[in-house]
N, CA, C and O atoms as a GROMACS GRO file, in nm:
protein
  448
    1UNK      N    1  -0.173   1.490  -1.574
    1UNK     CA    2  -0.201   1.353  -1.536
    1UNK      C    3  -0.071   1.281  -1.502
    1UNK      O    4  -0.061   1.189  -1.421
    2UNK      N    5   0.031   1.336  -1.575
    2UNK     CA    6   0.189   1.207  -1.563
    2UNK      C    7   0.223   1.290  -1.398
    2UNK      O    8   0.228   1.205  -1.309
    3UNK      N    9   0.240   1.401  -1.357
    3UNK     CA   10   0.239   1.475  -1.236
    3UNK      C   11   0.181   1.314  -1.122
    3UNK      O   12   0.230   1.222  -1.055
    4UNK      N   13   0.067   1.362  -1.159
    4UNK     CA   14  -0.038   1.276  -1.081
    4UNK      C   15   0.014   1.152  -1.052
    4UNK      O   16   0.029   1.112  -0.936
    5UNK      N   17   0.048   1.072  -1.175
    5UNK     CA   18   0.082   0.950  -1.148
    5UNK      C   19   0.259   0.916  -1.109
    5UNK      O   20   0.313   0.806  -1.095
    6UNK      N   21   0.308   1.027  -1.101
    6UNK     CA   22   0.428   1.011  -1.059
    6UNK      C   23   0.468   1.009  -0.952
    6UNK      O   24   0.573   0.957  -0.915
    7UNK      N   25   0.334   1.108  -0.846
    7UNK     CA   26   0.321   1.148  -0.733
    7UNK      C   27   0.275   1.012  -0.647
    7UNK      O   28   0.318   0.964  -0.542
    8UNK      N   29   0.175   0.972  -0.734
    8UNK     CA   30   0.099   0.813  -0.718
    8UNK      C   31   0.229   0.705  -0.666
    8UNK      O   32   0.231   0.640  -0.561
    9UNK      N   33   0.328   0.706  -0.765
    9UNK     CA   34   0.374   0.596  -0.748
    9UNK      C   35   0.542   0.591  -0.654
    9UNK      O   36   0.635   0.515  -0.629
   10UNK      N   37   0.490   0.745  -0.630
   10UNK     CA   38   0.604   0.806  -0.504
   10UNK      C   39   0.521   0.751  -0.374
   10UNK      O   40   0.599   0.765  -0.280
   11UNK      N   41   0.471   0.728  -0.354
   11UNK     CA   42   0.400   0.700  -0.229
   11UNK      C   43   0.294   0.574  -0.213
   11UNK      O   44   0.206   0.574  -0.126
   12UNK      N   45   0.312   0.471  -0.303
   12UNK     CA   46   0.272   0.353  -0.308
   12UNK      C   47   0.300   0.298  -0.190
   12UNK      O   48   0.208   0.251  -0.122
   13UNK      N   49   0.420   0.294  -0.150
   13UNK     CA   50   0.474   0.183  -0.039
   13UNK      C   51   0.418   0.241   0.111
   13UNK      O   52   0.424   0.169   0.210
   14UNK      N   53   0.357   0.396   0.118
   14UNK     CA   54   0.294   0.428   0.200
   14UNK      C   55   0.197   0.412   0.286
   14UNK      O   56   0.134   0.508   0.330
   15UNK      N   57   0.170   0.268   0.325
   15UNK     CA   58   0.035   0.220   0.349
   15UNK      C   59  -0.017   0.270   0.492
   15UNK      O   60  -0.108   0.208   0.547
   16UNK      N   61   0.034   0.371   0.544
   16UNK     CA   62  -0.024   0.445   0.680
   16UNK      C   63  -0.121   0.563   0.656
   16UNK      O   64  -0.140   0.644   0.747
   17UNK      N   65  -0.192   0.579   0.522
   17UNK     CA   66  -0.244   0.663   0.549
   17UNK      C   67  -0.390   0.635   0.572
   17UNK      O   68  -0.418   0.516   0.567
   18UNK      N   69  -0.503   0.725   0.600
   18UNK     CA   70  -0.617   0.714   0.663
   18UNK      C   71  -0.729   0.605   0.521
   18UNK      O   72  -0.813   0.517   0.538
   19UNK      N   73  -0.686   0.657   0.420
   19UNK     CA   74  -0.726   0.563   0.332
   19UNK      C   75  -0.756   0.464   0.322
   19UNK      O   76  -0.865   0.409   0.304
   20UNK      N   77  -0.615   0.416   0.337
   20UNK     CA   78  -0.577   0.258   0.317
   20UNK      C   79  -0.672   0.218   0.443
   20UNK      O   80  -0.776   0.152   0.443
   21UNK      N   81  -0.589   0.294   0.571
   21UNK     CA   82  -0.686   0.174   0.697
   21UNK      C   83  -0.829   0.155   0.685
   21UNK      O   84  -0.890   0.056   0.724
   22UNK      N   85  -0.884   0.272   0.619
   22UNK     CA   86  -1.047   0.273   0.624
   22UNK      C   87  -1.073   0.167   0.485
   22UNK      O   88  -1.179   0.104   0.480
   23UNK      N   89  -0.978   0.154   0.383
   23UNK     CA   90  -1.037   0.009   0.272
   23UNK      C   91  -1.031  -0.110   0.363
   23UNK      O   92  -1.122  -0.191   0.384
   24UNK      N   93  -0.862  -0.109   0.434
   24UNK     CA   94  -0.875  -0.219   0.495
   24UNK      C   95  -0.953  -0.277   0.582
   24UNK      O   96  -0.936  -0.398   0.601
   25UNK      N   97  -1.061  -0.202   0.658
   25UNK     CA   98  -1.130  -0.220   0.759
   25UNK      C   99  -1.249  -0.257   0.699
   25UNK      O  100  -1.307  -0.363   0.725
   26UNK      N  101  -1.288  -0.174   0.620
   26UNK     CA  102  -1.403  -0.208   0.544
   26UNK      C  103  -1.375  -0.336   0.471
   26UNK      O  104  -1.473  -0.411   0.467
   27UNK      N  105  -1.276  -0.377   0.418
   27UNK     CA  106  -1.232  -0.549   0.357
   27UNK      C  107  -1.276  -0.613   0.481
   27UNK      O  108  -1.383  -0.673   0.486
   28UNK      N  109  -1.191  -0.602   0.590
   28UNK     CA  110  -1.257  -0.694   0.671
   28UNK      C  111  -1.378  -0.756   0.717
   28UNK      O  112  -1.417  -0.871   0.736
   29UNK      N  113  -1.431  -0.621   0.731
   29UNK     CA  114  -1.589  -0.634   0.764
   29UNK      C  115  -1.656  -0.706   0.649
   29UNK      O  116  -1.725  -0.807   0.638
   30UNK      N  117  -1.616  -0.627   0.579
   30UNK     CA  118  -1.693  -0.791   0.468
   30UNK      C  119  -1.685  -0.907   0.425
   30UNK      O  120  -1.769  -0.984   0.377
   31UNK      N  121  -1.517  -0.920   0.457
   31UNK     CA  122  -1.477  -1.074   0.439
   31UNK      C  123  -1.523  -1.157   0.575
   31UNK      O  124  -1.531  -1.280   0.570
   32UNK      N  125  -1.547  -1.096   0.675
   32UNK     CA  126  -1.568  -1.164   0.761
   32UNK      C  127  -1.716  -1.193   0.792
   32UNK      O  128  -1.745  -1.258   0.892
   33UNK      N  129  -1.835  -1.132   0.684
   33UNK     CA  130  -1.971  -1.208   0.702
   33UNK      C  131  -1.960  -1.277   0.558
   33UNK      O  132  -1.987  -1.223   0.451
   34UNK      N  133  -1.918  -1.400   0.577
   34UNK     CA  134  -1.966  -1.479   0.398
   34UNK      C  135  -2.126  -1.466   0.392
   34UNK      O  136  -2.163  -1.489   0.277
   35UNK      N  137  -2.216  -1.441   0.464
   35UNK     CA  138  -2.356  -1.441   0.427
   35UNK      C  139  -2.360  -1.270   0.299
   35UNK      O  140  -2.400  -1.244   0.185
   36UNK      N  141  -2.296  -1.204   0.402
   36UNK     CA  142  -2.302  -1.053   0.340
   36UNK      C  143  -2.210  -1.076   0.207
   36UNK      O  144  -2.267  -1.070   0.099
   37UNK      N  145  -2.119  -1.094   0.210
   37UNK     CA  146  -2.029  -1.130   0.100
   37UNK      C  147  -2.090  -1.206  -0.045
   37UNK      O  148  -2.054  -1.175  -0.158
   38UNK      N  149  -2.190  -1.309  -0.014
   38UNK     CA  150  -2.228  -1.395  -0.098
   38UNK      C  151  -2.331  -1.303  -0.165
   38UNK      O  152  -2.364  -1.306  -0.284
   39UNK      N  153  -2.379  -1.214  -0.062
   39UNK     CA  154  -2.510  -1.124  -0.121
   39UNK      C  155  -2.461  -1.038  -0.201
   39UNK      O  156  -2.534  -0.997  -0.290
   40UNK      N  157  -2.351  -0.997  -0.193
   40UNK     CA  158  -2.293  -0.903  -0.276
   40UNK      C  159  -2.267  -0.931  -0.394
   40UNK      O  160  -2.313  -0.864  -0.486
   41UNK      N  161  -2.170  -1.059  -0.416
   41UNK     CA  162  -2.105  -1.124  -0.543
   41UNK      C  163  -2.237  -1.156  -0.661
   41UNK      O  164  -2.251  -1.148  -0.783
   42UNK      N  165  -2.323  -1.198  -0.538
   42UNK     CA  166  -2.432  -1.273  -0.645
   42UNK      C  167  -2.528  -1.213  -0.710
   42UNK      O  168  -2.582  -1.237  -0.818
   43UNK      N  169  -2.545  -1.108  -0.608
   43UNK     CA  170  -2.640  -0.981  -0.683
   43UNK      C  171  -2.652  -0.894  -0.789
   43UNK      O  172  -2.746  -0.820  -0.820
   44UNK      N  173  -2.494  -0.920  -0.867
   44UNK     CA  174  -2.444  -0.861  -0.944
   44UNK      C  175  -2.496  -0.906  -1.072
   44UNK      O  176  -2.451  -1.004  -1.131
   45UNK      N  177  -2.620  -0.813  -1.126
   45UNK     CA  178  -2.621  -0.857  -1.283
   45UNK      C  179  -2.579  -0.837  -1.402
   45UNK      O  180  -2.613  -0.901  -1.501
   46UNK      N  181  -2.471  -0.709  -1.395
   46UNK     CA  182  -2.445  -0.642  -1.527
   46UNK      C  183  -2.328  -0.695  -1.562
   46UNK      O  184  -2.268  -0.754  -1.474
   47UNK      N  185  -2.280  -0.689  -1.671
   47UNK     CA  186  -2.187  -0.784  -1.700
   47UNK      C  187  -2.035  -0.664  -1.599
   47UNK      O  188  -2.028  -0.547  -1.562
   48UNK      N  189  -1.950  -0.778  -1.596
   48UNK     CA  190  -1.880  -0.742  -1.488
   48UNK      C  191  -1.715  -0.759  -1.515
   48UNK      O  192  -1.673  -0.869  -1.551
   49UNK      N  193  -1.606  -0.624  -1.492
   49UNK     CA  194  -1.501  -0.662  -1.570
   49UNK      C  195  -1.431  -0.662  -1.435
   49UNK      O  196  -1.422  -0.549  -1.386
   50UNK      N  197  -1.376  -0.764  -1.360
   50UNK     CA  198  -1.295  -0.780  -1.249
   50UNK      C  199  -1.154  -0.823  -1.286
   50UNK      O  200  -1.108  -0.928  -1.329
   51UNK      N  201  -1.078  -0.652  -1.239
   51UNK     CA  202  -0.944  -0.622  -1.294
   51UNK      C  203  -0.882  -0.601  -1.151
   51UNK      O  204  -0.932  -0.516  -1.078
   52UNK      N  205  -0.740  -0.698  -1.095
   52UNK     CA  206  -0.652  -0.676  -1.052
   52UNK      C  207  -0.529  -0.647  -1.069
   52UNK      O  208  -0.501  -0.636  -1.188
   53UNK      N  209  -0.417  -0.626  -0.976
   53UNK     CA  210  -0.261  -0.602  -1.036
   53UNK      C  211  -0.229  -0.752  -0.965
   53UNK      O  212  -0.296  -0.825  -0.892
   54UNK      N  213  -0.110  -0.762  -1.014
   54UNK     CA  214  -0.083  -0.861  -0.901
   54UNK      C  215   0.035  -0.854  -0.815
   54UNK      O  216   0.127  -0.935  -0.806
   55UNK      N  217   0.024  -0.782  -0.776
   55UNK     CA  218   0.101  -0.689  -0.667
   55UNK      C  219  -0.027  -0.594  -0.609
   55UNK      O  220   0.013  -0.486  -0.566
   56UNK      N  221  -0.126  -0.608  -0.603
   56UNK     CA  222  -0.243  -0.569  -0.458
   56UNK      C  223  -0.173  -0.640  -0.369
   56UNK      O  224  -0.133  -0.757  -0.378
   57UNK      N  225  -0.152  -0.512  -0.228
   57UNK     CA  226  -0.142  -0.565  -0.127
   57UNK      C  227  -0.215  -0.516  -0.038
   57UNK      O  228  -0.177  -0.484   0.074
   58UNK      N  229  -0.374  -0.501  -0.100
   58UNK     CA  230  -0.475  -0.500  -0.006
   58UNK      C  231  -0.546  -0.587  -0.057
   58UNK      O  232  -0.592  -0.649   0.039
   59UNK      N  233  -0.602  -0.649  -0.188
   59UNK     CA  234  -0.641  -0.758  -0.235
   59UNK      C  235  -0.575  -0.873  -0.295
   59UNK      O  236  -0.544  -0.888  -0.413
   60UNK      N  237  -0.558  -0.946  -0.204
   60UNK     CA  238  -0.411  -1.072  -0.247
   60UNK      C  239  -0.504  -1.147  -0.379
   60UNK      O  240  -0.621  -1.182  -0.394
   61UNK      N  241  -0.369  -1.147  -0.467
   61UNK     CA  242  -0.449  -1.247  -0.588
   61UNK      C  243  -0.572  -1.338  -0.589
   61UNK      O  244  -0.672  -1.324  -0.659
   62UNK      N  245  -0.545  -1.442  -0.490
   62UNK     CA  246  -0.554  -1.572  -0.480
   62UNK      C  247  -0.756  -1.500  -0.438
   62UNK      O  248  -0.855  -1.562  -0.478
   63UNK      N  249  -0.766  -1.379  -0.361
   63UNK     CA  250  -0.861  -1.358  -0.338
   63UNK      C  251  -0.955  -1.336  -0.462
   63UNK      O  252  -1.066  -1.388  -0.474
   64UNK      N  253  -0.881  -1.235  -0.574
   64UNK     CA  254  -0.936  -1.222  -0.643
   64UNK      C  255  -0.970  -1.356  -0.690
   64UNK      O  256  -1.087  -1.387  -0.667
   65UNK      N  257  -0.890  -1.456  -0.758
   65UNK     CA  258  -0.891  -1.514  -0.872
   65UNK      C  259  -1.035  -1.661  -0.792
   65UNK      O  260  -1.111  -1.736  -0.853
   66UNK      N  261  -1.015  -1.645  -0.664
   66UNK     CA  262  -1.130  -1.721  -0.597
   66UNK      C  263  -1.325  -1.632  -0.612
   66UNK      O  264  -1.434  -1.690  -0.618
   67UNK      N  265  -1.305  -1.530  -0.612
   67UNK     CA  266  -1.402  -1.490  -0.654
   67UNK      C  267  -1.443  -1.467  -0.810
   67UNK      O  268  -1.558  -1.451  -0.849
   68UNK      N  269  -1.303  -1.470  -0.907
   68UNK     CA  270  -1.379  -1.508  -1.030
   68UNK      C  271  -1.391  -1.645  -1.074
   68UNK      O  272  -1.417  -1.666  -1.193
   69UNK      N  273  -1.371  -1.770  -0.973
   69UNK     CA  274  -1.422  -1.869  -0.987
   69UNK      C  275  -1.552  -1.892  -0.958
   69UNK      O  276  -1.622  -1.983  -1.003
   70UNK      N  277  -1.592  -1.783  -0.857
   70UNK     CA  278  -1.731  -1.820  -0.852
   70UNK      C  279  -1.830  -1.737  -0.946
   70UNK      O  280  -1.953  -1.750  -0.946
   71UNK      N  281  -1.762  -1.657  -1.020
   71UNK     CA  282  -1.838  -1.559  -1.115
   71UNK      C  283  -1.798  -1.602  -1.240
   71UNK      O  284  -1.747  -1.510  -1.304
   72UNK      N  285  -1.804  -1.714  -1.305
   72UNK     CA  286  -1.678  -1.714  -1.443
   72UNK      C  287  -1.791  -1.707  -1.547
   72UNK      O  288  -1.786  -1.769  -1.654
   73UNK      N  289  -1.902  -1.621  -1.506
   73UNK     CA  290  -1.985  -1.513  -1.629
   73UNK      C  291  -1.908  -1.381  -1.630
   73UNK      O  292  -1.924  -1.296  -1.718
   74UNK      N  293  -1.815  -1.366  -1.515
   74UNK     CA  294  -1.761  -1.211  -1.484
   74UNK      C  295  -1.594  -1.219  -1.624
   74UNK      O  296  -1.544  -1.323  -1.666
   75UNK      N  297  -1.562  -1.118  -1.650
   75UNK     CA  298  -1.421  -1.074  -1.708
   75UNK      C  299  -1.316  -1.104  -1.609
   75UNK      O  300  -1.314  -1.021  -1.518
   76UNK      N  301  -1.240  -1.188  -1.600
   76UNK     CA  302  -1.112  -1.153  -1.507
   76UNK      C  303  -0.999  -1.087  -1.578
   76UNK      O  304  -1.001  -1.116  -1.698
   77UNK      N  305  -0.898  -1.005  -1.542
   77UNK     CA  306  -0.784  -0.987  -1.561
   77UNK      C  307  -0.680  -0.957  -1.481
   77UNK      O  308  -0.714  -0.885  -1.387
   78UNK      N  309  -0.556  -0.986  -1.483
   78UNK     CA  310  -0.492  -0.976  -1.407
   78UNK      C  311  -0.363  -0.903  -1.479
   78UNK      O  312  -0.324  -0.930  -1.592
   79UNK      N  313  -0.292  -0.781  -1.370
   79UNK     CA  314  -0.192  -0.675  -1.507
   79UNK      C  315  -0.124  -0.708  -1.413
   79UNK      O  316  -0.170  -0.736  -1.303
   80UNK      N  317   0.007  -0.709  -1.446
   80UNK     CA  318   0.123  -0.762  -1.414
   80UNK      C  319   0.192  -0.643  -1.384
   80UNK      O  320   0.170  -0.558  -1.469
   81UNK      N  321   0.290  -0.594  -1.268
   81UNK     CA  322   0.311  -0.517  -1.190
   81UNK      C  323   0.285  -0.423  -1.148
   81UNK      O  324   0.354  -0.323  -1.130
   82UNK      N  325   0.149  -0.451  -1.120
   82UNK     CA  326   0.037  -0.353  -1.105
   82UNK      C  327  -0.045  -0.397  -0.967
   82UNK      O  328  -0.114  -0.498  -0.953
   83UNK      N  329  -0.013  -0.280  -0.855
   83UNK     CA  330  -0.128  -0.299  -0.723
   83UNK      C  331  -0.261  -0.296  -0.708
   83UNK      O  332  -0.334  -0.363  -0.781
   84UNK      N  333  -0.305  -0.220  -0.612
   84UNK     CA  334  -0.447  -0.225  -0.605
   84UNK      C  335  -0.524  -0.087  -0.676
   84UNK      O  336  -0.644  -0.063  -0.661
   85UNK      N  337  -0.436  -0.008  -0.750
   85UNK     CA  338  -0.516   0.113  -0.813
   85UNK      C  339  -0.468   0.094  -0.951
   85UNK      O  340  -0.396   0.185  -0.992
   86UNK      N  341  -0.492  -0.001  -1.030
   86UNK     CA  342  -0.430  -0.047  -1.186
   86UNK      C  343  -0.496   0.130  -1.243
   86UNK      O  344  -0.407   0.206  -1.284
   87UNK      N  345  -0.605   0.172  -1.243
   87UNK     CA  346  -0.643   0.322  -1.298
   87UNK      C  347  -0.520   0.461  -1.288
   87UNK      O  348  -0.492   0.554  -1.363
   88UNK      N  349  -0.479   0.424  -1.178
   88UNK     CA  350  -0.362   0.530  -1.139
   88UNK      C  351  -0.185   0.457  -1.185
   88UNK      O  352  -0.092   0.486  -1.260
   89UNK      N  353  -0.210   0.385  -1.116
   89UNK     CA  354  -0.081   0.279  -1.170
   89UNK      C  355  -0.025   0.284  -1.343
   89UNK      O  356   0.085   0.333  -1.369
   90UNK      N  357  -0.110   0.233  -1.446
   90UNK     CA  358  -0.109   0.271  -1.562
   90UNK      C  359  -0.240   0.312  -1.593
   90UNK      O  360  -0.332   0.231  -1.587
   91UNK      N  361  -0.257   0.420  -1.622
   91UNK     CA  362  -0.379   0.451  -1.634
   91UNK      C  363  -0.429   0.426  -1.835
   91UNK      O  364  -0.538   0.421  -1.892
   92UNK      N  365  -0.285   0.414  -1.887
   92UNK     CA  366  -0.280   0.361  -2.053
   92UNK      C  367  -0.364   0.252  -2.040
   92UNK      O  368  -0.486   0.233  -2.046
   93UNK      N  369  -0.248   0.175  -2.015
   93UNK     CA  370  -0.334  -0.011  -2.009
   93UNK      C  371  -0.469  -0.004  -1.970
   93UNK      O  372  -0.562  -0.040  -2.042
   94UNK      N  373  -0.482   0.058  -1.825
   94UNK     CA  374  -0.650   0.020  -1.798
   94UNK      C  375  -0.745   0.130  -1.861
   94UNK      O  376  -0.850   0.163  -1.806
   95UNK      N  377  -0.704   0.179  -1.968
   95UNK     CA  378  -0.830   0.269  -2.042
   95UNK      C  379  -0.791   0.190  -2.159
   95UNK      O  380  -0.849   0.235  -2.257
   96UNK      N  381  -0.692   0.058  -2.197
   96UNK     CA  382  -0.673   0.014  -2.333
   96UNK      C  383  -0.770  -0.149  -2.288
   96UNK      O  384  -0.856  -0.181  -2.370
   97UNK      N  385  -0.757  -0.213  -2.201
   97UNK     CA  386  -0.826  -0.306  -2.132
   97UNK      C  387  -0.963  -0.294  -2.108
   97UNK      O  388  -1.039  -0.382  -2.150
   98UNK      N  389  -1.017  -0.174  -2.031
   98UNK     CA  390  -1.137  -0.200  -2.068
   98UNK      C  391  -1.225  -0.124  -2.174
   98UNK      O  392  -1.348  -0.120  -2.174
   99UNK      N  393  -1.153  -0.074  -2.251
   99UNK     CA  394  -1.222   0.003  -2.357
   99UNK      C  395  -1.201  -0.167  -2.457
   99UNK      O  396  -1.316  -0.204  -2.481
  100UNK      N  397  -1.147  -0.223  -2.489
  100UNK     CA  398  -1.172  -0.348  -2.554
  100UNK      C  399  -1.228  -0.439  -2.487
  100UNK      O  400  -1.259  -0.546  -2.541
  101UNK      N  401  -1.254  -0.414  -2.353
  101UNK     CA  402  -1.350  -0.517  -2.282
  101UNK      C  403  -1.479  -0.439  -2.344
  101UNK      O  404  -1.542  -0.510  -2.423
  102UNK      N  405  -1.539  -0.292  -2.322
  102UNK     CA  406  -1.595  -0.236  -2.377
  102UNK      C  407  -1.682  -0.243  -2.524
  102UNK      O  408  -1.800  -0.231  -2.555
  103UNK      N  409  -1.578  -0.265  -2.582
  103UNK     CA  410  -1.613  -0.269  -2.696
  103UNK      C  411  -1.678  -0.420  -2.721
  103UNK      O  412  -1.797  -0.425  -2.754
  104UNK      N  413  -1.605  -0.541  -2.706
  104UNK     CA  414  -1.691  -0.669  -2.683
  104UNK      C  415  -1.803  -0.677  -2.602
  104UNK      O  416  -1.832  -0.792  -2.567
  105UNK      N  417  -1.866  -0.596  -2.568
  105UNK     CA  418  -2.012  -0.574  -2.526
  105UNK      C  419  -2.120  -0.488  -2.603
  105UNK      O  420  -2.242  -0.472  -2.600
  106UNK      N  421  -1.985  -0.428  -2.693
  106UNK     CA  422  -2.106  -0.341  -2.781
  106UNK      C  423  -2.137  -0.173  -2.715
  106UNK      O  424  -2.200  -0.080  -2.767
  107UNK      N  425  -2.086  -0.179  -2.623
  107UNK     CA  426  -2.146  -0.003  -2.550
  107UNK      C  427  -2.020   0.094  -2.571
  107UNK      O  428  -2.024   0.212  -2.535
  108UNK      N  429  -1.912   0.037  -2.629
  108UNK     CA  430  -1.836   0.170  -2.632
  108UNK      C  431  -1.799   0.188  -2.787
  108UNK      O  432  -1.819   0.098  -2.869
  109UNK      N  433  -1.733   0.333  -2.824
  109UNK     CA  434  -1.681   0.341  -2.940
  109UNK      C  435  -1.556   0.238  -2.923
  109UNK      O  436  -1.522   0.176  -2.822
  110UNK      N  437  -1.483   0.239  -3.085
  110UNK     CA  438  -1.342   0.152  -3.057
  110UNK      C  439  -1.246   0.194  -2.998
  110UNK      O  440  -1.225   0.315  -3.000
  111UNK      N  441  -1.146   0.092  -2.918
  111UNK     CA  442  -1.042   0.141  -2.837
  111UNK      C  443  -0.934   0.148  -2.964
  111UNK      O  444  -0.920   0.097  -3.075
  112UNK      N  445  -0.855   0.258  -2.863
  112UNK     CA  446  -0.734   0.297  -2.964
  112UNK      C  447  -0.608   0.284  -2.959
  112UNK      O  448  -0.538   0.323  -3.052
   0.00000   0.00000   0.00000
């Protein structure tokens, strides 16, 4: 796994690959119907843990933190030098984050 994430964070600043353009395209397309967009956000019934870095530079903060204004039944968090893959980025923190988000819902064993 440390392989993995070392490899990860060798190639962060890489944003040419086929990946990225196909999230980014797909962001667009959805930011650009608010009808589709609204259907999405709102449809959402399960409780909901919306985790950014703040250093995404495919989801700018300000985006996130505007959509957990309109959800503020949802979890926000925000990890601090952390992009848009906080799972790969530290993969510690975000199995220590939401395993205690986890656990304040009752569905997981305790985080450790």
């Amino acid at each position: 796994m440390q392989a993995h994430v070392d490899q990860l964070r060798e190639h962060l600043g890489d944003e040419r690959g086929d990946a990225f353009l196909e999230s980014a395209r797909a962001l667009v397309e959805l930011l650009t119907d608010p009808d589709r967009l609204r259907e999405a956000y709102e449809g959402v019934r399960a409780p909901t843990l919306l985790l950014t870095g703040d250093s995404d530079r495919l989801v700018p903060l300000t985006a996130s933190q505007a959509l957990a204004d309109l959800r503020p039944d949802w979890t926000f968090e925000v990890l601090d030098g952390i992009g848009h893959i906080p799972h790969m980025e530290d993969p510690i923190r975000f199995a220590r984050i939401t395993g205690e988000w986890l656990d304040q819902l009752g569905v997981a064993p305790a985080a450790a």
